[in-house]
CHARMM-style PDB file with segment names, atoms N, HN, CA, C and O in Angstrom:
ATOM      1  N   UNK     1      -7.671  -9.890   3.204  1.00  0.00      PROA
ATOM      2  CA  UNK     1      -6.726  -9.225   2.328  1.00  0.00      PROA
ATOM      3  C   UNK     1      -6.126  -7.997   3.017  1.00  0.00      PROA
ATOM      4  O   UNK     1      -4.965  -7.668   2.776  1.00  0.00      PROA
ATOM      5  N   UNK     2      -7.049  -7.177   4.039  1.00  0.00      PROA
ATOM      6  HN  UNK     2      -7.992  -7.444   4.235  1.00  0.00      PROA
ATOM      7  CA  UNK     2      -6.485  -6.030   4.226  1.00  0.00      PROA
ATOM      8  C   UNK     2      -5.725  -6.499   5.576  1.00  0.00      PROA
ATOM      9  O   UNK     2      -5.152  -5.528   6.071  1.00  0.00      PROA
ATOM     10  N   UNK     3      -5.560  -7.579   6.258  1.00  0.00      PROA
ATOM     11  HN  UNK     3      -6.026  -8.367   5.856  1.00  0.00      PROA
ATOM     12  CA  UNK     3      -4.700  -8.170   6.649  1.00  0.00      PROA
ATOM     13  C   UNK     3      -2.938  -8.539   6.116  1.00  0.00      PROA
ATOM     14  O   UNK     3      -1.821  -8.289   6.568  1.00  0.00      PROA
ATOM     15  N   UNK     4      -3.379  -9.109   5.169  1.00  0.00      PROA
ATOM     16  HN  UNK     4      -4.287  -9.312   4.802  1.00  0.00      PROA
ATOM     17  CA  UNK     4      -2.154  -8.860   4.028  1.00  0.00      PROA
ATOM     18  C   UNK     4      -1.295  -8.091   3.859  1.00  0.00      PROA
ATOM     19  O   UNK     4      -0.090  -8.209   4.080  1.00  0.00      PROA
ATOM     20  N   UNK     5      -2.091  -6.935   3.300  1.00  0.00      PROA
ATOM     21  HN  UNK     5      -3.070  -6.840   3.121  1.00  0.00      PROA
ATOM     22  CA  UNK     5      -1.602  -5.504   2.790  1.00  0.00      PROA
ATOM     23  C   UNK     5      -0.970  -4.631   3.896  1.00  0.00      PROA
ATOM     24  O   UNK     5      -0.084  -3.881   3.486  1.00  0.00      PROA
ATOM     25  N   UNK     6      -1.277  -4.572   5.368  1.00  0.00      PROA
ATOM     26  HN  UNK     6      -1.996  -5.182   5.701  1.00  0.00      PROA
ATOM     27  CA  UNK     6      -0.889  -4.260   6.619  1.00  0.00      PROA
ATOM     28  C   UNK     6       0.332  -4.998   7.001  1.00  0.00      PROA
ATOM     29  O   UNK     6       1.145  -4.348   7.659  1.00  0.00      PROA
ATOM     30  N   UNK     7       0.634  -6.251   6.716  1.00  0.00      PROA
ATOM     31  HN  UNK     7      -0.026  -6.779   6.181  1.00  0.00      PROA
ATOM     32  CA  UNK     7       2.024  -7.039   7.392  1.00  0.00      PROA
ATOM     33  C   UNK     7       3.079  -6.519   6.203  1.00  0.00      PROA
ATOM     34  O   UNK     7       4.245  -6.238   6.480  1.00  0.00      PROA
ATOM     35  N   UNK     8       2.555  -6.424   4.885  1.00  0.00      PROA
ATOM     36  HN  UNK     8       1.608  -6.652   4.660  1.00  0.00      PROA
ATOM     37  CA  UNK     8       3.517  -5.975   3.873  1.00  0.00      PROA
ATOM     38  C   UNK     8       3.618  -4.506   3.823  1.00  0.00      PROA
ATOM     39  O   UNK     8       4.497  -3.993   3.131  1.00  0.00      PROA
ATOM     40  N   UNK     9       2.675  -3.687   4.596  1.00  0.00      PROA
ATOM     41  HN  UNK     9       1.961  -4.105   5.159  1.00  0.00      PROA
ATOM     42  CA  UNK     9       3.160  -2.129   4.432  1.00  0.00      PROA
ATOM     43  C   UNK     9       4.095  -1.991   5.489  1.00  0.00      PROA
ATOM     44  O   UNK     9       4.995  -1.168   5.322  1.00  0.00      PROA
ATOM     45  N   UNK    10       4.033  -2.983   7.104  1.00  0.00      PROA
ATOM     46  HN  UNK    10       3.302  -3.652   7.239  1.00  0.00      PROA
ATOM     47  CA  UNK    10       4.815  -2.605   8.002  1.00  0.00      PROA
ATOM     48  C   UNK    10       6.247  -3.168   8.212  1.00  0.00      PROA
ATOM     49  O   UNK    10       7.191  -2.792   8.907  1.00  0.00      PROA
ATOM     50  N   UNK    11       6.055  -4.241   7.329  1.00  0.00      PROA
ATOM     51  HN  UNK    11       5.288  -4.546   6.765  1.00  0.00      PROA
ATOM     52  CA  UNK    11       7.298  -4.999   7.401  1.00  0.00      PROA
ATOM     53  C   UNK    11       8.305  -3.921   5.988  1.00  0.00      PROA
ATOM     54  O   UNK    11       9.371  -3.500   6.438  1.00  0.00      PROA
ATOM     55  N   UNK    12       8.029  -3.517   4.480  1.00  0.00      PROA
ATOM     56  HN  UNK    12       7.164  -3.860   4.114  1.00  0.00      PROA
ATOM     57  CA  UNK    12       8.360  -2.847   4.076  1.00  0.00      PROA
ATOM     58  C   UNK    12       9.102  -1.544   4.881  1.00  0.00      PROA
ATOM     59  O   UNK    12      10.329  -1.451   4.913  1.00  0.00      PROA
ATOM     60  N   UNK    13       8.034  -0.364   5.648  1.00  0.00      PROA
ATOM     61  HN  UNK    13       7.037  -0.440   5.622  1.00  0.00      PROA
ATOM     62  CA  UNK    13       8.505   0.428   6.270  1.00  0.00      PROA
ATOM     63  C   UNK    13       8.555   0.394   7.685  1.00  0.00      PROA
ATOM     64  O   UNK    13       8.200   1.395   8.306  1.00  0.00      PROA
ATOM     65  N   UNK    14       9.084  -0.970   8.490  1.00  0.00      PROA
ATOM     66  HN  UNK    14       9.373  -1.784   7.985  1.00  0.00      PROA
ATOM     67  CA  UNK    14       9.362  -0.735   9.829  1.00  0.00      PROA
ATOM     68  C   UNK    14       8.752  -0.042  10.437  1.00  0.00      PROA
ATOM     69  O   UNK    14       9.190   1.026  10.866  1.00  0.00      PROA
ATOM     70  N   UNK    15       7.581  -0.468  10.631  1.00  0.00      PROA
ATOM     71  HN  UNK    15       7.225  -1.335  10.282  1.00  0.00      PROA
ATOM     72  CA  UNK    15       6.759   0.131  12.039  1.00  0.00      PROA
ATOM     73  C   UNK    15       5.828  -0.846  11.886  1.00  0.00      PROA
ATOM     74  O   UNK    15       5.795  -1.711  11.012  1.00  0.00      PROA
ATOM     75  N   UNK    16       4.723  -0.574  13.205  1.00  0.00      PROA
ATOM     76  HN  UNK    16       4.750   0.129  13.916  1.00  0.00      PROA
ATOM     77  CA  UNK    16       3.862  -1.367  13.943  1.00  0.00      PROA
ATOM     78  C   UNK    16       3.002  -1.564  12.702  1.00  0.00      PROA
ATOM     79  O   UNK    16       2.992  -0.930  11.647  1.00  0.00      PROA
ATOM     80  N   UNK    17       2.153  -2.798  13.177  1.00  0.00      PROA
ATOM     81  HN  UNK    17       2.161  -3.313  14.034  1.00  0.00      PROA
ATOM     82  CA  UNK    17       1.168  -3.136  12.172  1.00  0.00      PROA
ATOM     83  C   UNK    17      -0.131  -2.220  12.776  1.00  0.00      PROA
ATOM     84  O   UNK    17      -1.136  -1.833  12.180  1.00  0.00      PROA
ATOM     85  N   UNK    18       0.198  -2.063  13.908  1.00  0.00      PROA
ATOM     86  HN  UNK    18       1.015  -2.377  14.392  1.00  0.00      PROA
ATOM     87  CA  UNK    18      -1.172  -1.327  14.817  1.00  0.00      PROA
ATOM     88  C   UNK    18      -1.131   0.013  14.258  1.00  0.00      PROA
ATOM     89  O   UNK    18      -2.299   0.391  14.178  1.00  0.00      PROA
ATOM     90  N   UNK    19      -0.405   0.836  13.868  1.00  0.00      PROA
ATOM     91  HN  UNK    19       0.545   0.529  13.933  1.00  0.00      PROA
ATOM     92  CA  UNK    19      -0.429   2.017  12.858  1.00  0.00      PROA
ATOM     93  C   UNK    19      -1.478   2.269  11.714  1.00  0.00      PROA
ATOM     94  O   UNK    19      -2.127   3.315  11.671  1.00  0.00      PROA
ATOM     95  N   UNK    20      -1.620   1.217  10.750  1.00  0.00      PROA
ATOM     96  HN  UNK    20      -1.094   0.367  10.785  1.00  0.00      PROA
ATOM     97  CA  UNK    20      -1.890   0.814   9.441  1.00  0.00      PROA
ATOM     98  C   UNK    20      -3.744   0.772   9.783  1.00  0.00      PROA
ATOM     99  O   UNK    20      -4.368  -0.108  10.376  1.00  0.00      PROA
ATOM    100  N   UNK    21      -4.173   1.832   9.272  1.00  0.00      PROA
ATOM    101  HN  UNK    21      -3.665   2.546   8.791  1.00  0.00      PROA
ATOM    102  CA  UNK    21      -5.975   1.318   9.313  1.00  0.00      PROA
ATOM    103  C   UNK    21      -6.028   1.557   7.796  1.00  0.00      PROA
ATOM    104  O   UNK    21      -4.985   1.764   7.175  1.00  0.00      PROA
ATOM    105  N   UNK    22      -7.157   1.533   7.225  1.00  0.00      PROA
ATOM    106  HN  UNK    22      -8.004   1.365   7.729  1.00  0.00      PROA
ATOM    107  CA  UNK    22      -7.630   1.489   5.512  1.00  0.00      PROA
ATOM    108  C   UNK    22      -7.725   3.247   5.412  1.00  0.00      PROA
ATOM    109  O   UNK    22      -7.783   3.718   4.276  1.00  0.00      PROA
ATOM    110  N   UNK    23      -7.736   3.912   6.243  1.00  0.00      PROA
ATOM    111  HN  UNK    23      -7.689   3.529   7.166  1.00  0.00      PROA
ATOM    112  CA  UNK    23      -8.057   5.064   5.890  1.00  0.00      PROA
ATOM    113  C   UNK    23      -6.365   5.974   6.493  1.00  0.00      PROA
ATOM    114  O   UNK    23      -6.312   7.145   6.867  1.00  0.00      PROA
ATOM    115  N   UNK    24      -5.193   5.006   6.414  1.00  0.00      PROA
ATOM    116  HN  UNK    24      -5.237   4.054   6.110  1.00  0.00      PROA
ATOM    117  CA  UNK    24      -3.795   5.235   6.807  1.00  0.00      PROA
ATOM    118  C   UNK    24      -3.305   6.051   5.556  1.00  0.00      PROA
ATOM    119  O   UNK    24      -3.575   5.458   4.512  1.00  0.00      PROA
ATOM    120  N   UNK    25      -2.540   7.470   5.343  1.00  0.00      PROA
ATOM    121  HN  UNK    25      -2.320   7.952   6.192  1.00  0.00      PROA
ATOM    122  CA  UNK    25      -2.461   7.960   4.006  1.00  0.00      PROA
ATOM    123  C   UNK    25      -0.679   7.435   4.300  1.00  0.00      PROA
ATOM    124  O   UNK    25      -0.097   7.340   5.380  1.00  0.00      PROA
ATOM    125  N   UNK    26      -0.292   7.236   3.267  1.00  0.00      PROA
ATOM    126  HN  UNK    26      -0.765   7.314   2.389  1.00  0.00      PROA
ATOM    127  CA  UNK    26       0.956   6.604   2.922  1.00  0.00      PROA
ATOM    128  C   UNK    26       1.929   7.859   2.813  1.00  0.00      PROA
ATOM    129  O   UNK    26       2.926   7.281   3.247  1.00  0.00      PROA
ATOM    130  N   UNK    27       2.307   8.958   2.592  1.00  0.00      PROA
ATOM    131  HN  UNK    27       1.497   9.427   2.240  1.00  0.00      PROA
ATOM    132  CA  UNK    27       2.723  10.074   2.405  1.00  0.00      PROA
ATOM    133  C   UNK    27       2.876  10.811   4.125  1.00  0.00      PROA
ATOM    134  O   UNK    27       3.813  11.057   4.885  1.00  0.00      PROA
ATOM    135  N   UNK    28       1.312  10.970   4.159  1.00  0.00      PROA
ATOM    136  HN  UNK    28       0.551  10.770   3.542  1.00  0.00      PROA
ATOM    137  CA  UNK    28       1.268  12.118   5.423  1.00  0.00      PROA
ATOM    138  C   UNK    28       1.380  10.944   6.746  1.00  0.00      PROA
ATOM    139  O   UNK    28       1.950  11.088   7.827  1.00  0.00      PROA
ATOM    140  N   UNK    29       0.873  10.154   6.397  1.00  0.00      PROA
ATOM    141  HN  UNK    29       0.410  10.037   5.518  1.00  0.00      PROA
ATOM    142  CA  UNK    29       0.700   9.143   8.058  1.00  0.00      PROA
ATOM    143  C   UNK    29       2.244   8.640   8.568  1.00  0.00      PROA
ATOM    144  O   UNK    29       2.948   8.819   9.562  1.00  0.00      PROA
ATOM    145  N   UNK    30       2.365   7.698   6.931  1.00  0.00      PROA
ATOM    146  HN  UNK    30       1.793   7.552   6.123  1.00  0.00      PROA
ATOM    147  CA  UNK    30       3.504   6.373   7.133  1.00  0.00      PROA
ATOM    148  C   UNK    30       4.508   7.142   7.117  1.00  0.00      PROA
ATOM    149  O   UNK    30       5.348   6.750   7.927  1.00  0.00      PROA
ATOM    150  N   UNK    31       5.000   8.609   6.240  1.00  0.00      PROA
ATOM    151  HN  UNK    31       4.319   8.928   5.581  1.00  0.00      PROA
ATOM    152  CA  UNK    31       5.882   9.324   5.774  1.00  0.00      PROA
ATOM    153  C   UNK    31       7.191   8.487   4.970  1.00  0.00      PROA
ATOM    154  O   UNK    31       8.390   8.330   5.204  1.00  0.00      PROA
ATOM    155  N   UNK    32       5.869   7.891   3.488  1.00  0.00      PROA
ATOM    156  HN  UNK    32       4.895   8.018   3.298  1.00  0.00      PROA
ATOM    157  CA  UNK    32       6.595   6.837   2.824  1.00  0.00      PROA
ATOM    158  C   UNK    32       7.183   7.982   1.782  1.00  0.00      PROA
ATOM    159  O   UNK    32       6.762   9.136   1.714  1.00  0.00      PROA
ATOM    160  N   UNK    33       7.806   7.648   1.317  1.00  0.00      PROA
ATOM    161  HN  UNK    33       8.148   6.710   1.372  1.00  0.00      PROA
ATOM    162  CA  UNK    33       8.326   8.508  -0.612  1.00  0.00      PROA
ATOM    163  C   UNK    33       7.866   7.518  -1.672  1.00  0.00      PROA
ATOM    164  O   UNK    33       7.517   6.341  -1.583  1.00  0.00      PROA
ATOM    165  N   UNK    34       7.956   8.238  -2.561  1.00  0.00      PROA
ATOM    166  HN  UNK    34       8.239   9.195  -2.633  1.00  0.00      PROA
ATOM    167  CA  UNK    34       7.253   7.818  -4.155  1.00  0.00      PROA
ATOM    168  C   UNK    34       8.268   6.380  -4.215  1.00  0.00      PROA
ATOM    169  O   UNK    34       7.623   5.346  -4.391  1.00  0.00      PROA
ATOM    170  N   UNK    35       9.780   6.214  -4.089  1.00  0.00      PROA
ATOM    171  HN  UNK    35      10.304   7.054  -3.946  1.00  0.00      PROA
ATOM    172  CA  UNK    35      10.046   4.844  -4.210  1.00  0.00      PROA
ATOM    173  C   UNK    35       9.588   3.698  -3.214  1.00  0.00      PROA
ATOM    174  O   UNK    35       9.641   2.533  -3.607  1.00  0.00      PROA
ATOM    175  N   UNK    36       9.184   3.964  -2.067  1.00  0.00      PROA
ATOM    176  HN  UNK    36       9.141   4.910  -1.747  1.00  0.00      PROA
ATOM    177  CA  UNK    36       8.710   3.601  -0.840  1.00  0.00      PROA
ATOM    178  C   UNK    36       7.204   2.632  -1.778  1.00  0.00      PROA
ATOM    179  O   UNK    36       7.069   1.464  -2.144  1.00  0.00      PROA
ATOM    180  N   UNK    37       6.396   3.771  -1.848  1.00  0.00      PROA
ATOM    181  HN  UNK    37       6.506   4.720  -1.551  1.00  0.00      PROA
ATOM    182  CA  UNK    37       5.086   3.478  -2.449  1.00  0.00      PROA
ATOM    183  C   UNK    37       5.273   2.650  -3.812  1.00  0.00      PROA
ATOM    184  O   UNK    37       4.399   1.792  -3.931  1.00  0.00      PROA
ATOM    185  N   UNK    38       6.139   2.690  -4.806  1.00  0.00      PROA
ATOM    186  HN  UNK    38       6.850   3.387  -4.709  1.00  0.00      PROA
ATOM    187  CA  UNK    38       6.251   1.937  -6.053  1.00  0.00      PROA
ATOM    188  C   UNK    38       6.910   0.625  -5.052  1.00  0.00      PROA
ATOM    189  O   UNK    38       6.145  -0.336  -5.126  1.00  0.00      PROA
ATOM    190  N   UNK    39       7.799   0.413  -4.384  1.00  0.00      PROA
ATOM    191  HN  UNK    39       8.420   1.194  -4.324  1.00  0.00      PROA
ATOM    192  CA  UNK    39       8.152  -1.057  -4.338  1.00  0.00      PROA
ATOM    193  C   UNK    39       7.204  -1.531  -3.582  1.00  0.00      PROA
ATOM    194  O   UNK    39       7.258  -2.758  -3.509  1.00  0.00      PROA
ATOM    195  N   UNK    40       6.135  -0.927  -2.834  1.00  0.00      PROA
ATOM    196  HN  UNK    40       6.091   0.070  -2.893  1.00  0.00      PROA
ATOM    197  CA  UNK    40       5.109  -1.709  -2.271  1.00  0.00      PROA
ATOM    198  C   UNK    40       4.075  -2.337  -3.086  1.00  0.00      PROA
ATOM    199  O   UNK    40       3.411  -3.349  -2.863  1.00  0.00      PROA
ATOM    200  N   UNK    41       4.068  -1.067  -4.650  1.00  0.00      PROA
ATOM    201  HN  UNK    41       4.607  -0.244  -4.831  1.00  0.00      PROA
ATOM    202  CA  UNK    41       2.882  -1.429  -5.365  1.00  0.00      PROA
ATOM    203  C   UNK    41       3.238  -3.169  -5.836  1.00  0.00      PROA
ATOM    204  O   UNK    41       2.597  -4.216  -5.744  1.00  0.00      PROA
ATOM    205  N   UNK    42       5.050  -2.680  -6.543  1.00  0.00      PROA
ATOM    206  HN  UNK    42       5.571  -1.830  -6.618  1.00  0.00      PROA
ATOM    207  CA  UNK    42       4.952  -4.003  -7.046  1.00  0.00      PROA
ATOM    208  C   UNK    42       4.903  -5.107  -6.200  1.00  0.00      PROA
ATOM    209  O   UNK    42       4.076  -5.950  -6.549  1.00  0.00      PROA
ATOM    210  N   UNK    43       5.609  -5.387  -5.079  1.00  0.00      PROA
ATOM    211  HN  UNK    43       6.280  -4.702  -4.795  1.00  0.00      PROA
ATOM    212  CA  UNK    43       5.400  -6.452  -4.244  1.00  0.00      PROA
ATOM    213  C   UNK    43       3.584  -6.787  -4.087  1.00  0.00      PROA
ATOM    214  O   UNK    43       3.220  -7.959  -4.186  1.00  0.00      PROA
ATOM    215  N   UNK    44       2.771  -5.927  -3.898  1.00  0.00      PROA
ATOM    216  HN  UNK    44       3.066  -4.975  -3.818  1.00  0.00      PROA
ATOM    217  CA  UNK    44       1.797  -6.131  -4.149  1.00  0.00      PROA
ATOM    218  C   UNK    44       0.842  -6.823  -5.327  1.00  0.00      PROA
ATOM    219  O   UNK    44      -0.047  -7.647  -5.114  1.00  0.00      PROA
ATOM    220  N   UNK    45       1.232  -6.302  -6.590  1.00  0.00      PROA
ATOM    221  HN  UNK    45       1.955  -5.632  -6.764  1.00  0.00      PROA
ATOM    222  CA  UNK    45       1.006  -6.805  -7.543  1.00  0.00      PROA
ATOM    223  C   UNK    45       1.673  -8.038  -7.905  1.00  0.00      PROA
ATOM    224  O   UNK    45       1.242  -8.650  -8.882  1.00  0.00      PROA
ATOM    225  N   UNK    46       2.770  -8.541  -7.190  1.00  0.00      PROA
ATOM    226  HN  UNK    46       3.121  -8.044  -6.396  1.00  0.00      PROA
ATOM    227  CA  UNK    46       3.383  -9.920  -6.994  1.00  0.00      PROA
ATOM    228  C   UNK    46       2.284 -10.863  -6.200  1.00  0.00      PROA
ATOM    229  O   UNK    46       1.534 -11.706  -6.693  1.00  0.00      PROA
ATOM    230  N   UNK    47       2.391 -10.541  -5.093  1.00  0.00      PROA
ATOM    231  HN  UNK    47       3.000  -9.857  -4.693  1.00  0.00      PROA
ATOM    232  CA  UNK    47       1.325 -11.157  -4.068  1.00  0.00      PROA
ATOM    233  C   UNK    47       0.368 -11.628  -4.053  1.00  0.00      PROA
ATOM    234  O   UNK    47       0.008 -12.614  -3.411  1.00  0.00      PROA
ATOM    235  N   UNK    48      -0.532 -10.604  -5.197  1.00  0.00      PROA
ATOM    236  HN  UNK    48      -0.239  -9.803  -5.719  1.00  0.00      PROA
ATOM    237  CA  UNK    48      -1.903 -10.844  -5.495  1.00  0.00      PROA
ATOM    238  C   UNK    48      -2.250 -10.737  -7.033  1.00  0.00      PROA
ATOM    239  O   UNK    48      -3.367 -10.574  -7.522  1.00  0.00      PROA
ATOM    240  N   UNK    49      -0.892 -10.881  -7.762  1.00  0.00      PROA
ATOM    241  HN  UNK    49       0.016 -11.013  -7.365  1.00  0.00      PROA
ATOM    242  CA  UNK    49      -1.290 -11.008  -9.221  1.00  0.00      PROA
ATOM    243  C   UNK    49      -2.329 -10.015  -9.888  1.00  0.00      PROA
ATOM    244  O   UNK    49      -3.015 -10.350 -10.854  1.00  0.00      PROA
ATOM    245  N   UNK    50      -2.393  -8.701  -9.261  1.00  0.00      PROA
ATOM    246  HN  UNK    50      -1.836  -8.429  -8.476  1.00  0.00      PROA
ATOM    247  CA  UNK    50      -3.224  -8.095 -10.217  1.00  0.00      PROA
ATOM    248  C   UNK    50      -2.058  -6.891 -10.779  1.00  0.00      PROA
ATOM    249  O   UNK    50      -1.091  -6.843 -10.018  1.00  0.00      PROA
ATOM    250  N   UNK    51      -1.992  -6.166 -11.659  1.00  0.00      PROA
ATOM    251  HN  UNK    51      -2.777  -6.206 -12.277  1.00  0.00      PROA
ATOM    252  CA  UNK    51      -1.387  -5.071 -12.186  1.00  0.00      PROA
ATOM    253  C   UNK    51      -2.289  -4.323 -11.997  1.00  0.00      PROA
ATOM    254  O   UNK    51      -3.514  -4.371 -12.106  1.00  0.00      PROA
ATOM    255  N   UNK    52      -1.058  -3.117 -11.489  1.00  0.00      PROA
ATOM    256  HN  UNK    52      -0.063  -3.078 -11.400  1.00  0.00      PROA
ATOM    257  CA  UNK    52      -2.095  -2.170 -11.576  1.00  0.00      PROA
ATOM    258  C   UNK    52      -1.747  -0.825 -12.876  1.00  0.00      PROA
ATOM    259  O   UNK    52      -0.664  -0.682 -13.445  1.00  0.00      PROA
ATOM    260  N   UNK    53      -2.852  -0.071 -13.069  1.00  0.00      PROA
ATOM    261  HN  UNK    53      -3.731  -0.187 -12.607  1.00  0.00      PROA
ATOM    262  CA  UNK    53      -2.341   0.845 -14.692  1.00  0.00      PROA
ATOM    263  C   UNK    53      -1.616   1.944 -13.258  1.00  0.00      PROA
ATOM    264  O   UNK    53      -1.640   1.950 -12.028  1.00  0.00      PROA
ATOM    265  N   UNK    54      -0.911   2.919 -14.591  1.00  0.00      PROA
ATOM    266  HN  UNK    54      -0.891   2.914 -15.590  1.00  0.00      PROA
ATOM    267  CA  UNK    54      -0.179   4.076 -14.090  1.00  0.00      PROA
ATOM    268  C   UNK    54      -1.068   5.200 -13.451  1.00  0.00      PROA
ATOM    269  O   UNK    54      -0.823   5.999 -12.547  1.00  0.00      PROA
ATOM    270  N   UNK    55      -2.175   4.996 -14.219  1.00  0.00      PROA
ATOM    271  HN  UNK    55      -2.374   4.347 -14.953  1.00  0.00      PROA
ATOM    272  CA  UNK    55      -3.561   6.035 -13.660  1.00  0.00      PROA
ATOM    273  C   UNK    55      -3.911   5.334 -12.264  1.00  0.00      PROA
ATOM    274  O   UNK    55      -4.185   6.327 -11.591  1.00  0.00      PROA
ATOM    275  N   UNK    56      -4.016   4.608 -11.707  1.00  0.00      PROA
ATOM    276  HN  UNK    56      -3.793   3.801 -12.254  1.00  0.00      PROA
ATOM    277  CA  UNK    56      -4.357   3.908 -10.654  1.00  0.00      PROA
ATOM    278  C   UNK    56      -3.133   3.828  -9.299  1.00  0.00      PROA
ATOM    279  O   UNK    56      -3.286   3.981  -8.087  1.00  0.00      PROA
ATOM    280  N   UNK    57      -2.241   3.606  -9.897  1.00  0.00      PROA
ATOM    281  HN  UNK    57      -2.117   3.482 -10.881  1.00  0.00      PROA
ATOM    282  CA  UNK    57      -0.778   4.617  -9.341  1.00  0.00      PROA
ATOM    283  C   UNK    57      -0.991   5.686  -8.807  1.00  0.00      PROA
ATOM    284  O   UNK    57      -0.678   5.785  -7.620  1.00  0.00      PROA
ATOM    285  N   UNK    58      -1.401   6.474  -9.278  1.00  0.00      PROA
ATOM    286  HN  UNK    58      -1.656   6.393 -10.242  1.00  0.00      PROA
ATOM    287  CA  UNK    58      -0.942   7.850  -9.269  1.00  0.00      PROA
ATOM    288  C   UNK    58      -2.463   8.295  -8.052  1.00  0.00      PROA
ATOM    289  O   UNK    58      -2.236   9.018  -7.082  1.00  0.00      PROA
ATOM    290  N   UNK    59      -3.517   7.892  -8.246  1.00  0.00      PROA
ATOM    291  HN  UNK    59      -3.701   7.305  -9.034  1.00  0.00      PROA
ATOM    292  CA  UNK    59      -4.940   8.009  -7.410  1.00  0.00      PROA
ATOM    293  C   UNK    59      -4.353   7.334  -5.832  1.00  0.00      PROA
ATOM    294  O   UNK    59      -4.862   7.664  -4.760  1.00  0.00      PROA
ATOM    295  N   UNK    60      -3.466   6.574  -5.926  1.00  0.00      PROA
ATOM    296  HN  UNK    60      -3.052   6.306  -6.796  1.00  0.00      PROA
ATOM    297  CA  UNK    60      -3.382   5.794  -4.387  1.00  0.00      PROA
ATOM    298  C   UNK    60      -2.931   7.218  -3.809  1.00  0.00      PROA
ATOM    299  O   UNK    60      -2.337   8.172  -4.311  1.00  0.00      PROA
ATOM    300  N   UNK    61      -3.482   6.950  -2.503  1.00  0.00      PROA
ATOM    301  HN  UNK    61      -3.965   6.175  -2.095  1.00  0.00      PROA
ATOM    302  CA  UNK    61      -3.383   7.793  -1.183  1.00  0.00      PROA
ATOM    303  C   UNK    61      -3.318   6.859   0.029  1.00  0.00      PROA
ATOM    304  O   UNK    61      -2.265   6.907   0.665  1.00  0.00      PROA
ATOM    305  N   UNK    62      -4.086   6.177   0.372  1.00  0.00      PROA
ATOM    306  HN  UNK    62      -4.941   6.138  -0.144  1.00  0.00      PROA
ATOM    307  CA  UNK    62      -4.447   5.718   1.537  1.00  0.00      PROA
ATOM    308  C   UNK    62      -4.432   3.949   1.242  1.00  0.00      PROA
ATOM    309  O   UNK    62      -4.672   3.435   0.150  1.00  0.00      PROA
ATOM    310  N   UNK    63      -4.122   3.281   2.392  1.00  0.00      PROA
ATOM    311  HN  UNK    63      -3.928   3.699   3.280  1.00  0.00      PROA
ATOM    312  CA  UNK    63      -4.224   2.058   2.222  1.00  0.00      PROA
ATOM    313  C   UNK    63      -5.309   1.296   2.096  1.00  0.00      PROA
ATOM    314  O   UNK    63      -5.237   0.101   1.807  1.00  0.00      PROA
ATOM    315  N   UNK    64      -6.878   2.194   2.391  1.00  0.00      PROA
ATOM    316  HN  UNK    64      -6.937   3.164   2.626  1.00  0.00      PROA
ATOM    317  CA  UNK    64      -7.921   1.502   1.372  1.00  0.00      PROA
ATOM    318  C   UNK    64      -8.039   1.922  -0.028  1.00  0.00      PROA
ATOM    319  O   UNK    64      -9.064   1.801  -0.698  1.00  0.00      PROA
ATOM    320  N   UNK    65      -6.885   2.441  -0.445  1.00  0.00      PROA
ATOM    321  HN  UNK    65      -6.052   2.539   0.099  1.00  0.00      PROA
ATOM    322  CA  UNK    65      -7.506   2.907  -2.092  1.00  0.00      PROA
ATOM    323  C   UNK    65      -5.998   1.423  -2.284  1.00  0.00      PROA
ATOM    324  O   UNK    65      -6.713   0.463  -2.569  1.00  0.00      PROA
ATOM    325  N   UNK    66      -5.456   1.218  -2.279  1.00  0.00      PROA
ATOM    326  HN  UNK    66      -4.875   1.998  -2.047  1.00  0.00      PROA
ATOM    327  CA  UNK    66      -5.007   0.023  -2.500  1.00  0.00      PROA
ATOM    328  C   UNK    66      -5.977  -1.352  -2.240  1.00  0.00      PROA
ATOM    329  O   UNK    66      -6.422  -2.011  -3.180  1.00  0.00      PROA
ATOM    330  N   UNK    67      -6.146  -1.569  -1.287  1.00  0.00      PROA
ATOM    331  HN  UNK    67      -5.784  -1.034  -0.524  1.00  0.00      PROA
ATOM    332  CA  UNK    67      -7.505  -2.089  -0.990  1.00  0.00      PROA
ATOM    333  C   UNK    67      -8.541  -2.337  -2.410  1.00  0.00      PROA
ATOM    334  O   UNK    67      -8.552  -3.309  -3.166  1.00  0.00      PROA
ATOM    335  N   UNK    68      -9.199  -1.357  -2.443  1.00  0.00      PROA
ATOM    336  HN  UNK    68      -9.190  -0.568  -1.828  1.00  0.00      PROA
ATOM    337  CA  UNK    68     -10.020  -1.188  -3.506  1.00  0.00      PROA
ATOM    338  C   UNK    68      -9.769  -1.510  -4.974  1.00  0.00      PROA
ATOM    339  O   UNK    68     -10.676  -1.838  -5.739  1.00  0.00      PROA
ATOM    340  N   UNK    69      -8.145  -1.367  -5.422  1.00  0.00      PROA
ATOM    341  HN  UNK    69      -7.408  -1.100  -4.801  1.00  0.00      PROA
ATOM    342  CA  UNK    69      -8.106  -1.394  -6.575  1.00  0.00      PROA
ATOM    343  C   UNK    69      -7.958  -3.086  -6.513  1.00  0.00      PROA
ATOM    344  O   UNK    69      -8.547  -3.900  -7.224  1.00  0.00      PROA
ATOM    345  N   UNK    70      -7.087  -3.319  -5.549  1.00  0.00      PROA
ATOM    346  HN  UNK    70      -6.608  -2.658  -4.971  1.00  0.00      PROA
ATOM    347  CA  UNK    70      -6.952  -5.062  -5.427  1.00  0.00      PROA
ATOM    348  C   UNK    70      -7.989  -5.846  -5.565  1.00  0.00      PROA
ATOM    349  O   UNK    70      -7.767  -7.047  -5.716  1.00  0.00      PROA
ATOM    350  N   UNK    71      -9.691  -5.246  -5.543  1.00  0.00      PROA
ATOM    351  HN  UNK    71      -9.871  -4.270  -5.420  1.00  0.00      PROA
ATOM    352  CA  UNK    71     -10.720  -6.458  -5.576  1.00  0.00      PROA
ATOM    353  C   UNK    71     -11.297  -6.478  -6.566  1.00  0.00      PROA
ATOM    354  OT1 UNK    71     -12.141  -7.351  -6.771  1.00  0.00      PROA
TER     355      UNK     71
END
């Protein structure tokens, strides 16, 4: 899965997949923005059919806290 989540964060924001570890912060690392991060959530929540709540939104930082909420 965290295979997954790495081809769809780099293909989203154009850069290397070799960038992307679970402990990658989306803000300070990727230097994504809040619409950046919402169209990833939903493509995500497409992908893997889970929803996620607005409280769970708002906690993502890093690409293992996506990770985490996905299992």
């Amino acid at each position: 899965m965290l295979e997954k989540i790495k081809g769809m964060i780099a293909d989203a924001l154009m850069i290397d997949e070799s960038e992307i570890t679970e402990g990658t912060r989306f803000i300070e690392d990727l230097h994504a923005d809040s619409l950046d991060i919402v169209q990833l959530i939903i493509a995500m929540e497409r992908e893997f059919g889970k929803r996620f709540s607005d409280e769970e939104i708002a906690k993502i930082k890093t690409v293992g806290d996506v990770l985490t909420y996905l299992k």
